[in-house]
C-alpha positions as CSV (number, residue, x, y, z in Angstrom):
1,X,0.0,0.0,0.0
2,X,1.6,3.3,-0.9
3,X,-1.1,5.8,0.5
4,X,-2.9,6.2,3.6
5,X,-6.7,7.6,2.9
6,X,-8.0,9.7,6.0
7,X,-11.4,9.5,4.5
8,X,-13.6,11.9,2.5
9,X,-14.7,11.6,-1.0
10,X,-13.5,13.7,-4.3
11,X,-11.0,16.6,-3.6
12,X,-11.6,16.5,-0.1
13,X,-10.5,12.6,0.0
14,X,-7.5,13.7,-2.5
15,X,-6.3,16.8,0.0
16,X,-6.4,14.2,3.0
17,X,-4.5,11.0,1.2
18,X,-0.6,10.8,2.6
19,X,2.0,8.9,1.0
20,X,4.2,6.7,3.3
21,X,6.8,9.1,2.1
22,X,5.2,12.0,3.6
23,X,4.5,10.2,7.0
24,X,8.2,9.5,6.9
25,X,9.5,13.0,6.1
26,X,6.9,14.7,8.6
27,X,8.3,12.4,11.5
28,X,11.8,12.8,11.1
29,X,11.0,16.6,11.1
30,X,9.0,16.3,14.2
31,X,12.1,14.2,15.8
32,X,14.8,17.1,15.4
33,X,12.4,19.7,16.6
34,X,14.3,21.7,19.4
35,X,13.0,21.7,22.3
36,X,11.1,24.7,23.1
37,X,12.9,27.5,25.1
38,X,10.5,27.0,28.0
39,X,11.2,23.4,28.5
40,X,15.0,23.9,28.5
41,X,14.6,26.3,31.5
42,X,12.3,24.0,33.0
43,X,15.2,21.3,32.8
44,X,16.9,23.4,34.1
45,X,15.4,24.4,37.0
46,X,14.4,21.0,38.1
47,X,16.5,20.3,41.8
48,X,19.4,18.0,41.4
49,X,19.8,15.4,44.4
50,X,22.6,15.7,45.9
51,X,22.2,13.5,49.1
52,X,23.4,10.3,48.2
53,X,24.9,8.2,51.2
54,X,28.7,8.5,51.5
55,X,30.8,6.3,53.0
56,X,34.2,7.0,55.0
57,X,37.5,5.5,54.1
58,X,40.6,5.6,55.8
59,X,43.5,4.9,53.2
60,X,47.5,4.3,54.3
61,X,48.9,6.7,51.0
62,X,52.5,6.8,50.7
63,X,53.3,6.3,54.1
64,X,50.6,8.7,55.2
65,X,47.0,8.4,56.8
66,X,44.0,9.7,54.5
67,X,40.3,9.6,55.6
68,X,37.8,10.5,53.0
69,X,34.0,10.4,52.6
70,X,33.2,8.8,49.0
71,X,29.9,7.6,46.7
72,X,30.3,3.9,47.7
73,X,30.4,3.7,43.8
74,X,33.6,5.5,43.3
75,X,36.3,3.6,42.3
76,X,40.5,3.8,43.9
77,X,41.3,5.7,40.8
78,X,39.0,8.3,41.2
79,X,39.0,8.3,44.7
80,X,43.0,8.5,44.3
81,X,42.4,11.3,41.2
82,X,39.4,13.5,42.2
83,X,39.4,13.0,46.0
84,X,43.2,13.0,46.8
85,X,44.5,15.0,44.2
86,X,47.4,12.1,43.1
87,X,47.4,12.8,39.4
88,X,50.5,10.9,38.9
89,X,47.9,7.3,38.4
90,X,46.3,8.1,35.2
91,X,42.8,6.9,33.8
92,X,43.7,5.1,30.5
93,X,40.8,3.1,29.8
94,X,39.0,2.8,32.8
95,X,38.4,-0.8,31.8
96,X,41.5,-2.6,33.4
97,X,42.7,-3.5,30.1
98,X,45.9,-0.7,29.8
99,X,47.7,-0.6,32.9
100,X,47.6,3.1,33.1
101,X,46.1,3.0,36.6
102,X,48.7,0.9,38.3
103,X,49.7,1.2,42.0
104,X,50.4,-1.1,44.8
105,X,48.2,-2.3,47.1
106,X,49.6,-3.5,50.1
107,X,53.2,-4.3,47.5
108,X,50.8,-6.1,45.1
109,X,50.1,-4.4,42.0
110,X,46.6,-3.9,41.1
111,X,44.3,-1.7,38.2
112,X,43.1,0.5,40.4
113,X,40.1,1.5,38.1
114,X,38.6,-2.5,38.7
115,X,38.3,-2.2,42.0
116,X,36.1,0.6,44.6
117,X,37.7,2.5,47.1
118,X,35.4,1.2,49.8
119,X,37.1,-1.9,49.4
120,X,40.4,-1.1,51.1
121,X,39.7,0.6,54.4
122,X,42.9,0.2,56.3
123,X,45.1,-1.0,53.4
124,X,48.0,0.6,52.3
125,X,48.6,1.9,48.5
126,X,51.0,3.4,47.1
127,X,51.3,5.4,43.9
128,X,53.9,7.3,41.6
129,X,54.1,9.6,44.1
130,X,55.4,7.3,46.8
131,X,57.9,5.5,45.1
132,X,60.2,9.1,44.7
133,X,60.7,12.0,44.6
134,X,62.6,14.8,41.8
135,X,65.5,14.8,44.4
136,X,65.2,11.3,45.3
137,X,64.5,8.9,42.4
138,X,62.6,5.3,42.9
139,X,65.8,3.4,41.1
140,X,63.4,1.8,38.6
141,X,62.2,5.6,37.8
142,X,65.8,6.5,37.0
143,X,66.5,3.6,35.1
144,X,63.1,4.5,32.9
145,X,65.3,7.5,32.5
146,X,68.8,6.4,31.8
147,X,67.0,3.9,29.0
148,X,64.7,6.4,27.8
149,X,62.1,4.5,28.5
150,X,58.7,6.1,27.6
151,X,57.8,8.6,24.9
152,X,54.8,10.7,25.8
153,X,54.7,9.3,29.0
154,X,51.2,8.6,29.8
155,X,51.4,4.9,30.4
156,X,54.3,5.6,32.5
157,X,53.1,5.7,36.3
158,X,51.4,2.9,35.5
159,X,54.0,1.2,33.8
160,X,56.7,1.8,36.5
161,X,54.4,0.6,39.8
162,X,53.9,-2.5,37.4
163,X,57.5,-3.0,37.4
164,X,58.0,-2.5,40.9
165,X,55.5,-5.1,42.3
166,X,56.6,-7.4,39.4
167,X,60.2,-7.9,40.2
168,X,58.3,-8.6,44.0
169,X,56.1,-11.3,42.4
170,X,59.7,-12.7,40.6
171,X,61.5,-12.6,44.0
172,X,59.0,-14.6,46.2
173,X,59.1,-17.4,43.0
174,X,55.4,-16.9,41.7
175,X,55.5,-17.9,38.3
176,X,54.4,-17.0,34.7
177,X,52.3,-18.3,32.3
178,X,55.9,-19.1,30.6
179,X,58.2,-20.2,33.5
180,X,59.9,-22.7,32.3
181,X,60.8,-25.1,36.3
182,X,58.1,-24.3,38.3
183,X,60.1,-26.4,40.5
184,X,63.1,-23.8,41.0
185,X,63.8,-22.2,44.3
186,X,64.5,-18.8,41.5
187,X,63.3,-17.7,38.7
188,X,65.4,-16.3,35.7
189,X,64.9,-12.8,35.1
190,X,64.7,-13.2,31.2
191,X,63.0,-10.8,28.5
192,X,60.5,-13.4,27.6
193,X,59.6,-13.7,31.2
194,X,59.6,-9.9,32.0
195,X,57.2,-9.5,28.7
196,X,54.9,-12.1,29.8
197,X,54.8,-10.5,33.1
198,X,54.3,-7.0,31.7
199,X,52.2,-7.6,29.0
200,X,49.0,-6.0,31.0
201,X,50.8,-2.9,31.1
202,X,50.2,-1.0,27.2
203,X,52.5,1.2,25.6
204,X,51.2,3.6,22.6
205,X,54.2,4.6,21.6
206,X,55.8,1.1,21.9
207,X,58.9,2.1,23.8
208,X,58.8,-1.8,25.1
209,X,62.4,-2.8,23.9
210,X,63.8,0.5,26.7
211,X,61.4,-0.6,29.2
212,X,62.4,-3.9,29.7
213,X,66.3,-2.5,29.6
214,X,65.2,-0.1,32.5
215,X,63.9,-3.2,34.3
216,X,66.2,-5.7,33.5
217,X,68.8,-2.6,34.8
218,X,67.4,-2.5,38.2
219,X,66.9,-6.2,38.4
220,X,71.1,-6.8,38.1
221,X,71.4,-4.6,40.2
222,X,69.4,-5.9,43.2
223,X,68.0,-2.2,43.4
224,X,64.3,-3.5,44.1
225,X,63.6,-2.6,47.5
């Protein structure tokens, strides 16, 4: 059927018979309307709530006690970001799939976007900030910097905690999806094994090959505290 008759007979009928076309056209119109000026304001005006239940948190950052009161919704990395003020974690893609977000929780290295602030009352993290500071360099931050290893530096807070709690994991013998002995009282600090263990930790400007130098740097040299 290509027409729609409204009724009527003769020109009348004519004047009232739509096209599927038109009934197409006249709805898509109607669709990107804007809204009228009075229902913007009326938007506008409408009270926001703002008295969702917060809950209180007391956090071991860096050495230091932190209490804050947070939407039980709100993740470590925001509460870390937006509550705190430690920019140094960044928000890559808030899906725990870059590594961007990296810190340690309680030595253990964790995405800190995966997991919500609530959850770690009386734990201890530590981010970028922690590890060092411009006068006194974490030694796997200088060795990111003697092997030049990062490029616009984004991934590289995240990147460098990874490496910290890694070469922890490596040292108490937990192994790898390619650790060769499970049975060894060690395990070799290899590039395979250091990529395999990294490889949740992504790089845009793919300055891989320098970060594992910087790590395998500090690992020779025992520097790991």
């Amino acid at each position: 059927m290509d027409s729609v008759d409204a009724g009527g007979d003769g020109d009348e009928g004519d004047a009232w018979r739509l096209t599927r076309r038109a009934i197409v056209q006249t709805g898509a119109a109607l669709m990107a309307m804007p809204a009228a000026p009075e229902m913007v304001e009326a938007a506008a005006a409408r009270p926001v709530a703002n008295d969702l239940p917060t809950m209180t948190v007391r956090l071991e950052i860096n050495g230091q006690t932190r209490q804050i009161d947070v939407d039980p919704r709100t993740t470590l990395l925001d509460a870390l970001r937006e509550h705190l003020q430690l920019t140094g974690t960044k928000k890559g893609c808030d899906h725990g799939q870059c590594g961007a977000c990296t810190v340690l929780l309680d030595g253990r290295r964790i995405n800190a976007c995966l997991t919500l602030a609530v959850m770690h009352d009386g734990q201890s993290v530590t981010t970028i900030e922690g590890l060092g500071t411009p006068d006194k360099l974490h030694p796997m931050q200088a060795a990111f910097l003697a092997h030049d290893g990062f490029q616009c530096g984004y991934c590289t807070p995240g990147q460098i905690c990874s490496a910290v709690g890694m070469l922890g994991e490596m040292r108490s013998g937990m192994p790898s999806h390619v650790t060769a002995d499970l049975s060894a009282g060690s395990i070799p600090i290899t590039p395979v094994e250091l990529r395999e263990r990294m490889s949740g930790n992504l790089c845009r400007c793919s300055a891989y090959p320098n970060i594992i130098a910087a790590i395998e740097d500090v690992a020779a040299q025992g520097k790991t505290p």
